[in-house]
Structures are given as C-alpha cells and as structure tokens.
N, C-alpha and C positions, 0 to 999 in steps of 0.2 A: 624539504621541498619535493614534488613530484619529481619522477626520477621518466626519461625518454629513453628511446633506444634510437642510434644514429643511422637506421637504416631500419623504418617498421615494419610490422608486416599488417598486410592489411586488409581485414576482415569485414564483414557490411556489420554495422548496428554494435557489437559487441567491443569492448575493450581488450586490447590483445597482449597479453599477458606476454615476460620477457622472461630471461635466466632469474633476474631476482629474482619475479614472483614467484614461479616455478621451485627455487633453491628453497624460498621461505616456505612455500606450503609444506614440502617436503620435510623439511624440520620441525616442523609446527607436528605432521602427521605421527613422524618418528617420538617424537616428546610424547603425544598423547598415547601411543600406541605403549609407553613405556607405563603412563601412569594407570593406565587400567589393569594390564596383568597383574599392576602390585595390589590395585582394587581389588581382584579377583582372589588374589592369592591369601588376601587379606589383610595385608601387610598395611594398606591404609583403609581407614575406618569410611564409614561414607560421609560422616562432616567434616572429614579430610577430605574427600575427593571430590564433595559437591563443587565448592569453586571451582576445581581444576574441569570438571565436565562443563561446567555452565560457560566456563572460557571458550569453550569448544560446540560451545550451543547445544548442548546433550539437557534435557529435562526428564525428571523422574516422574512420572504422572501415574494417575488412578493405575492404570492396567500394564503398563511398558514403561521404557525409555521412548521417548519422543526428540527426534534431533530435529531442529529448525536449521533448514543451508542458508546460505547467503546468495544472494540472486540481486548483483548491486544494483541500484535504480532498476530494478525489474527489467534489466534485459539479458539477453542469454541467446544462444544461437542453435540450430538445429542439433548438432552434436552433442549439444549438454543437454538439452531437451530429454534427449535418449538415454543420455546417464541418468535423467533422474526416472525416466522408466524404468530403467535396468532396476536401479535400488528398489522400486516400489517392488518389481516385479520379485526380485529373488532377495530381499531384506525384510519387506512389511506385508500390507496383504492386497498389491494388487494397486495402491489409489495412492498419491499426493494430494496435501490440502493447502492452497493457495492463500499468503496472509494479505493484511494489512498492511505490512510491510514488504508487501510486493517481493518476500520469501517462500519458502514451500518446506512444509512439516511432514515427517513422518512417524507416524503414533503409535507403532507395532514394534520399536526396533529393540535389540537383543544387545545388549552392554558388549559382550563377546564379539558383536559384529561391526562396533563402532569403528576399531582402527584401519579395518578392510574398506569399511565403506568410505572413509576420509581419503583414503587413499585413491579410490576409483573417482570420491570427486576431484583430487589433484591433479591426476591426469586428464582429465577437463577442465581446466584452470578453474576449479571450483573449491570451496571450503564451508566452515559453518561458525568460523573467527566471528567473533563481537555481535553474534546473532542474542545473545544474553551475556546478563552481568551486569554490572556498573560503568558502564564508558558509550562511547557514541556509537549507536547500533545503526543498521543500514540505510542511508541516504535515499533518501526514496524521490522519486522525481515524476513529473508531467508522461506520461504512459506515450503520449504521439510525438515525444520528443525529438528532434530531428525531423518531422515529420509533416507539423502542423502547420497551415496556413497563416495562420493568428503567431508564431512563433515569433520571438523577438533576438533571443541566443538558444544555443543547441545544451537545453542544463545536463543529459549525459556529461558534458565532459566538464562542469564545473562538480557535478558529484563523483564523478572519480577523482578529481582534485582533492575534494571534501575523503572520499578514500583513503588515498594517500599518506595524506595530512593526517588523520583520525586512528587510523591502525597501529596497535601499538606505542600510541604518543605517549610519552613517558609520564606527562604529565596528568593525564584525565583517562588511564586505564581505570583507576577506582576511585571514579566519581562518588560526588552521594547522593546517586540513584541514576539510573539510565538516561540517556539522552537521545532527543528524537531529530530528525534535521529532517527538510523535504524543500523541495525548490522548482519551482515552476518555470519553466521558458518563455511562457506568457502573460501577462497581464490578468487575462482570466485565469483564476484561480483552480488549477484541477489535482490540487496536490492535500487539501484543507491547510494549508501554511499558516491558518492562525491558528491551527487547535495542533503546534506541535513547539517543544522545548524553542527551537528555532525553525522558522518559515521564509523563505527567499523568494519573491516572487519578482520578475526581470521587466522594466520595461524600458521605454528607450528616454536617456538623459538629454540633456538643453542641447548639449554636441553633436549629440545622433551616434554616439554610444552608448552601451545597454549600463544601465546602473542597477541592482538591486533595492528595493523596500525587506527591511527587515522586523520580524516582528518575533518578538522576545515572550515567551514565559504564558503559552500557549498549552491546552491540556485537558486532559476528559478523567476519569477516572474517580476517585470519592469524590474530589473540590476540583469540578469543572471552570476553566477560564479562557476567556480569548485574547491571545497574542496583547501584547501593548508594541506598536509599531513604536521603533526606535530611531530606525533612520528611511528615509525614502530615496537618496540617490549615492548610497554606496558604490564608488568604483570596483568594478571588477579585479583591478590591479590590488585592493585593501581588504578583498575577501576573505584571506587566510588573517591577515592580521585580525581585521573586527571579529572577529570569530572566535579567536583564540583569545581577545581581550573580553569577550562575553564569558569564555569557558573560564578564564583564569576568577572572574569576582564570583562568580558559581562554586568554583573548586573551592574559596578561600573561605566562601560564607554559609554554603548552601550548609544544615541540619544532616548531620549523620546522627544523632541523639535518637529521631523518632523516622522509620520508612515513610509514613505516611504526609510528613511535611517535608521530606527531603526534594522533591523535585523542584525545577528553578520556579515553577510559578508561585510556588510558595515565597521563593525567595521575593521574587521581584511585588508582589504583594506584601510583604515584611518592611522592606523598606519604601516601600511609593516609586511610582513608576519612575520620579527627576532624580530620585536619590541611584538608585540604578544603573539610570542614563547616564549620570553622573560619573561615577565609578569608573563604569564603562571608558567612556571617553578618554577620564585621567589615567586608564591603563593603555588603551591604546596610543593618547598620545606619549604615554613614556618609552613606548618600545622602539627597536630600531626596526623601524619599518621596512626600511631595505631589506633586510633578510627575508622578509616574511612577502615582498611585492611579485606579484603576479607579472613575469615579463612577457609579453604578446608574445615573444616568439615559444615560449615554453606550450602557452596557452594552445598556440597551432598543432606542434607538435603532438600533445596529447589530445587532439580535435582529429590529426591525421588517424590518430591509432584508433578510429572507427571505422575509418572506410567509407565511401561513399558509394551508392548503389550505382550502378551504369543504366541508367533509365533509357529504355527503348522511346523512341518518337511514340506517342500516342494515337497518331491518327484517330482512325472515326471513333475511338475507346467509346465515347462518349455517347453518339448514335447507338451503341449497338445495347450497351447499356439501357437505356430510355426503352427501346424497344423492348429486351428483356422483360422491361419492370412492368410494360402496358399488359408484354403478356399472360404474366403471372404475379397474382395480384399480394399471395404467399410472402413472395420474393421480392415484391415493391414494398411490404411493409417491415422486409430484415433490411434491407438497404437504407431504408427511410431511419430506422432506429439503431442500427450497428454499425455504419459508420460514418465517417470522422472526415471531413473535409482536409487533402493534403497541398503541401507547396505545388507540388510538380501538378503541371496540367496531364487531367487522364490517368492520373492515381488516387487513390484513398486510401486511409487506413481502415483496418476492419477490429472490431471488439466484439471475440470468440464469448458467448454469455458460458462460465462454467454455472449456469445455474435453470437446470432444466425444470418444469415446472412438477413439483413435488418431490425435485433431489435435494441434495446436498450441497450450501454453497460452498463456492470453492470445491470441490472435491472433483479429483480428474484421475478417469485409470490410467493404467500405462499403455494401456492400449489406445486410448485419447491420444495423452501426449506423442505417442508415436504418430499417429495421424497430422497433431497440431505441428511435429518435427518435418514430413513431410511435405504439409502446404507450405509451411516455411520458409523449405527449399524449390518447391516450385513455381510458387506465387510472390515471394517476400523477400528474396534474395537473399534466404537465409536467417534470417533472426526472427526475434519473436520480443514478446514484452509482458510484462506480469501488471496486472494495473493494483492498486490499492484498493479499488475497491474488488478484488479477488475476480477478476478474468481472465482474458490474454489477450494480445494486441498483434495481427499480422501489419507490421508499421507500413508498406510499399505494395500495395496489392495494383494492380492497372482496372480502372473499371471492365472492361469485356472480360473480364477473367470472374468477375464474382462472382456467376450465377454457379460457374461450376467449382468454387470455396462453398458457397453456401450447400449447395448440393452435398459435399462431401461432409461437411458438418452436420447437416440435418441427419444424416443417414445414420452416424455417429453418435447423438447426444446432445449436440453443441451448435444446434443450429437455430435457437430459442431467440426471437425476435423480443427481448425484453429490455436492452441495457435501456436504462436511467426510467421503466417504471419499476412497479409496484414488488413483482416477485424479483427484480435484479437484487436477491435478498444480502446487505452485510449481515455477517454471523459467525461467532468465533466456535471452536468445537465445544463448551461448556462443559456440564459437568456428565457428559458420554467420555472424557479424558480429564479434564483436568480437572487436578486437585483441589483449588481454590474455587470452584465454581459452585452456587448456590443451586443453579437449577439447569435443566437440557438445552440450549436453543437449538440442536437441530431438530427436536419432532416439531416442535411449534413452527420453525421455518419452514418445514414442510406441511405441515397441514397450512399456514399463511399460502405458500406457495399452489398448491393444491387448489384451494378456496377462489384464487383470484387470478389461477390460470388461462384463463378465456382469453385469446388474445385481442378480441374488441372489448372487453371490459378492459380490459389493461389499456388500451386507445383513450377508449371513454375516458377515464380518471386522468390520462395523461402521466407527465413527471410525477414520480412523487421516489422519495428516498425512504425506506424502511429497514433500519439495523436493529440489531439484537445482540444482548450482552446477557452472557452467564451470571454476571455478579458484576458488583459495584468496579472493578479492575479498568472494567469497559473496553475488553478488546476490540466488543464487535460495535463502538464508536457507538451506542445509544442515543448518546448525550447531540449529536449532532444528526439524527434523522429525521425527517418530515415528520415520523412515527418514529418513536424508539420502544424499544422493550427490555425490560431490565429484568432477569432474574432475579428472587429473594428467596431467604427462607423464612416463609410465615408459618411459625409454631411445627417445627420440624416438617414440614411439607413443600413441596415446591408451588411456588408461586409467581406473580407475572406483574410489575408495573408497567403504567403506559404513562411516554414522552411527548408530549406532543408540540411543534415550535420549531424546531433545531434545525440548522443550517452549515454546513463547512465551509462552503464555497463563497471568495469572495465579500466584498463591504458588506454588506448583509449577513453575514456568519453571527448565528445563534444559538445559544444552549435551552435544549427542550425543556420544557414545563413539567413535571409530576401531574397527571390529571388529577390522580386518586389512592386507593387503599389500591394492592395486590388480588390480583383474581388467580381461577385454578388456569390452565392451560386452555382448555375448552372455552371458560367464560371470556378469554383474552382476546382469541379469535373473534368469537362472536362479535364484544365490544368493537374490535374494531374494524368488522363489516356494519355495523350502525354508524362509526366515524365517519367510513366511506360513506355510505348512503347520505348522511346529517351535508357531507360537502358536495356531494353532486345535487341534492335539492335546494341546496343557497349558495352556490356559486355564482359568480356573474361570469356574463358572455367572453371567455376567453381567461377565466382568473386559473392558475393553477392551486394546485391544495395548499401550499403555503403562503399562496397569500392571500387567499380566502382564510386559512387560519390567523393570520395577521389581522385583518381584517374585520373577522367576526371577535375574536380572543378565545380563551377553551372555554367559557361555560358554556354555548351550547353544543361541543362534543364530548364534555366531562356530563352533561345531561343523557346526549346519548349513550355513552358507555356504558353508563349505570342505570340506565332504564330498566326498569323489572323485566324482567323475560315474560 
C-alpha cells in the first residue's frame, strides 16, 4: 500500500519524497554503483550486465550509453529541472531529449559516469528505476493536471499511487513485456488512454464521485490496437485491486515464447475481449479486497503531499491580459494556441513548444531548462510538467504575467506559437541513436518543420497532429497521427511510409491507413505538402484535416501523394 509521512512537507505540483524514498534510492544507487565497476573490470560480461543496466534505465545505443530518468507523470519542480541541466551540461553534450513518456534521455552518457550521475539524481529525489525492462514503466498522466478547468479528480496523485504500488511489486517486475499505464483527470481524453497496455480516463459517477473507465489491451507498435474498454464506472477505492487483477491474467498468460506477441494486446486479442473480461473479474473477485481498498483518508494524505499553490486574488488579470493581446498581434496568437484554460479565475496554464521551427523535437539545452527552472519559480510556483507529447507545461501562470513568460521564451527558443498544429512535431530520435531504427526522423522533422513553419500557414491548416517513427517499434506514435511517417528499409536505403487517418484522443481514436509504397526523404515531404494542398482545396467551411480525411477517405490524398512530380 502507499506509504504517508504523519507530518508532510509541502511542496507546489511535485510529490514529496520521505526517508523511505530517499533510503531506497540510495540503495538502489549503491547496488548499481557496485555492478558497473565489476562491468568495468570485467568481471561481468555485457549479457550479464544488460538487465542489470536496463533495470536502472541505462541503454546501449548506436554511438553511447543513453540513460532514460524517470520524471513520474511528468512533473518535476524547479530544483530538479536544474539537476537535469547540471547532467546535460557536464555528462552529455549540452541538451535533454524530452519523451513520450513524459521522461527525459540523455544520449552522450559514459558507463563510468552512470553511478555519479544516479546519485546527483537521488539528491533530487530523482532516479531512472523501471524507466526500461519488463515491469510497469512510468505512469504518465493528463499534463494540466491539477490544473485544468474540465478536471474531474487530480490523476497526479492516483499515479503516484499507481507508483507506489508498481515499484518493485514482486510480482510483475518481469513481466512478458513492458507495460504502459496513463490516466486522465478528465473525460477529455489528453493522455491517448486507448492506445496504452492500460488507459484510466475519470469522470464523474451516479454519486457524484469520480469513478474511472478502463480500457484494456491498447498499443501501437508492429500490430497496432485500441483499448477494449472493460469497465466504465470503477471505484476509486478498487483501483489497486482492478489493476492487479488485470496484471495477474497478464503475468499468468501473456507469451514469453515470442517478444513480438508478448504484449497484453495480444493477449486480450487471443482470447476475445468477454473471455478476458472474464478472467478478469473471477480474479478480482477472489481477492481479498480489503487489503488492496483505497481508504479516503490515505487518498488525502497522498493528495496533501503536493501542495497547494497560494493563488493571489486575480483582480483585473484579465483586463490587462486582453489589452496585451489587442496590442500585439505575435502574442495574441501564442496565447490563442499555448494555453490551456485553468480552475482558478486569472490563471492558466501555459505549453512551452520545445519545438522550434526547423529544431529538434523535444530537445532542450541546459541552458533552456535553466530558463524553464526559473519562470517556474517566478511565474508557477515552482513546478513544471513534461507533456507526452514532448513539451513542458508552466501549470499556474496568472494571465498579466504572460506577456513577459512569452517574452522570455521567445528570446530563448521556446516561444513558438505551434502546440497542436502542424510542426508541434512527435518524433522519437531514430536511427541518429538508436539501434533498432530503420531510418532518421530528425532530418525529415526538420525539413517538415522548416517547410511549414509560417506561422499563418500553420493557422490556415489549423489542428492537425503529425508523428514520426524510426521503425515499426513506433516510438514516435505514427500509428496515431493525422499524418504519420514510418521509417523503413527499402533495399538497404532509408525510406519513408505515409499514415494517414489516426487519432489518440478520445471516442474517435484511430489507427492510420498505409497510403502507399515508401518514398526517399525528400519525396516524403513533398507528398505531403500535396496532402496539405489536396485538403485545403476540398475542405468544407470550418472542417479540420481529420475529418475532411474521414470524410473524403485516402484515395484522393494517396492520388495526391503519388502524383508525378
């Protein structure tokens, strides 16, 4: 069970780590620090030491060791912000790469400097535990959590529950095959909770307490599938149990024979979604549930140990705001698209774009996050938020304050008026690092990026979602963008498929279509500035691209794509 401390301390936004955690990092660090000098010395081979690094989120890639940290539900607080400068700055070469999993990689690192670096993250209650391997990797949650208007419960603190519970469980350390978890606060879906092993999305039950929808066996990767919801009004109090009664028919059943069928969608596809459900059920109801019940007052407890912002009276926030935006037309159109409507009157959240037009997404120096540490602490009382789809979130900003966030962001890198169009690019590092990747997606991100950085082109098209994946693995979520782009290898050469269809978010969540055969880099682009053009001349008055794509179907943008030059 979640463990409280009887007198917390109490921090805005982040989870406030006690003696346990603290005791355990430190063992954790000490263990690993042990296992590497024997790596070193030779003493273990390296298919003796892979698990033990991969436990410790250490990957061996194309060029370096690459450590992925643990950043739970993507929040973090000014302090640690600066720790992970610190490492960029004097471990790797200068830059963080922001995941998916609302983690952060660095892809320069030195085997010899892992134990040092585990350690500088302990002292910021930080680590890189179950960032890899076979067991449940990090909870990833609704980015404006706590935060959001539309909220229904605060899911920070059911995924630190989900934390807790998951670290070390004795049971489902070595699953067969990773496992993904993500949980929304609200109804609107901003987490993709059907395209993950498990998806929790809250909304409010007949009582007028939050119950969860649960959707099961959810996934991108070779054999793409969406969630099969399980149940729609799970009590809060039965969350650890339903949970553990999902992981146990998983552990019991799930394919360790073959990696590629090992994941639960396979499973739950194997047997049919009622045989499942089934299962499910009969193990849940055999347990003794007590043990496993959520009692409200724990729930608080570990709710207190966030903290709560001391929000100033707003006054005219608002006025001065408006007026800002008439003035400058720039800064009427970052506000208009980065941010986020909050509870509190006279605040919002703000979504820092790490994706400047012809950069690198995700990727932030240290000299950024130094910056991003500092609004933080001046504007945000402190914390910060990693989103999935690779940017960062000042959760508490007052409106009269954002002209000068934006000001300081723009001057910096970061002040790119794009979340949720066309260059807000997903894109995993490919095969510029990893070993498994068929082809690059950062040049192509960035010549995409490049091509359709205008920022009224980018208006004109509106929403539209665009990821990129190295290889069929599908980090950088393909399978679910307006546009996807797959890397492949056609006849030893790098090449490019185009997705086109896919959706994460919410009832409508879709897996993209295949238009066609693989093109080079260059032709990829091109194709899909014709896609663009094909849906800005047979859109209708107010349709966005996906549902002009819906609408028309691919043949005539699989026409476009492939029109002779």
């Amino acid at each position: 069970m979640p463990h409280v401390m009887t007198q917390p301390a109490l921090p805005v936004g982040h989870y406030a780590y006690d003696s346990v955690d603290r005791t355990f990092l430190k063992q954790r660090v000490a263990q690993f620090k042990d296992q590497v000098e024997r790596r070193l010395s030779g003493a273990l081979t390296e298919e003796e030491f892979k698990p033990l690094r991969l436990m410790n989120g250490l990957y061996l890639q194309l060029h370096a060791y690459m450590l992925r940290v643990a950043i739970p539900y993507g929040v973090l607080d000014a302090a640690q912000m600066r720790t992970l400068a610190h490492i960029a700055r004097t471990y790797d070469r200068d830059y963080g790469h922001f995941t998916t999993r609302q983690n952060i990689q660095f892809n320069w690192i030195r085997l010899e400097d892992t134990p040092e670096i585990l350690t500088v993250l302990a002292e910021a209650d930080m680590h890189a535990i179950q960032t890899s391997g076979n067991c449940i990797r990090n909870v990833t949650a609704d980015q404006f959590a706590g935060a959001a208007a539309d909220e229904v419960l605060d899911p920070r603190v059911y995924a630190e529950i989900l934390r807790q519970w998951s670290t070390l469980h004795p049971e489902f350390t070595f699953l067969p095959r990773k496992f993904k978890i993500a949980i929304s606060g609200s109804k609107q879906d901003r987490v993709a909770a059907r395209f993950h092993d498990i998806g929790l999305i809250a909304r409010e039950g007949e009582n007028g307490r939050p119950v969860f929808e649960v959707f099961v066996g959810g996934g991108l990767g070779r054999t793409p599938a969406i969630g099969t919801r399980l149940r729609d009004d799970l009590p809060e109090e039965d969350l650890i149990a339903y949970l553990e009664a999902i992981l146990r028919v998983y552990n019991a059943h799930g394919r360790r024979d073959n990696i590629y069928k090992a994941r639960i969608k396979i499973l739950v596809q194997a047997l049919g979604a009622e045989e499942f459900f089934n299962q499910v059920n009969a193990e849940f109801s055999a347990m003794d549930r007590a043990r496993y019940r959520l009692p409200e007052a724990t729930v608080e407890a570990i709710r207190a140990r966030f903290g709560t912002p001391d929000f100033a009276p707003a006054g005219d926030a608002a006025e001065k705001l408006n007026a800002q935006r008439k003035a400058d037309q720039v800064f009427d159109a970052w506000v208009a698209t980065n941010t986020h409507a909050h509870k509190q009157p006279g605040y919002c959240s703000v979504t820092v774009s790490c994706k400047p037009t012809g950069g690198i997404p995700g990727d932030v120096t240290s000299a950024q996050m130094d910056l991003l540490a500092d609004l933080a602490e001046r504007y945000s009382f402190g914390e910060l938020r990693i989103t999935h789809l690779q940017n960062v979130v000042l959760g508490h900003v007052r409106q009269d304050a954002l002209y000068e966030v934006w000001q300081a962001l723009a001057q910096n890198g970061l002040g790119t008026a794009n979340i949720g169009f066309m260059t807000d690019i997903i894109a995993c590092p490919g095969l510029d690092y990893c070993a498994l990747a068929n082809a690059r997606s950062i040049p192509i991100a960035q010549k995409l990026s490049a091509r359709f950085g205008s920022a009224d082109l980018q208006r004109k098209i509106g929403p539209l979602r665009l990821n990129i994946s190295g290889c069929i693995n599908a980090c950088g979520h393909h399978h679910a963008g307006h546009i996807g782009i797959l890397g492949v290898d056609k006849r030893g050469e790098e090449a490019f498929q185009i997705t086109l269809g896919g959706s994460s978010g919410g009832e409508d969540a879709s897996i993209g279509q295949i238009l066609g055969s693989a093109m080079s880099e260059d032709e990829t682009v091109d194709a899909i500035a014709r896609i663009i053009d094909t849906y800005l001349s047979r859109r209708t008055a107010g349709e966005r691209f996906i549902e002009t794509c819906r609408r028309l179907g691919t043949a005539p943008f699989k026409d476009a794509a492939y029109a002779p030059a």
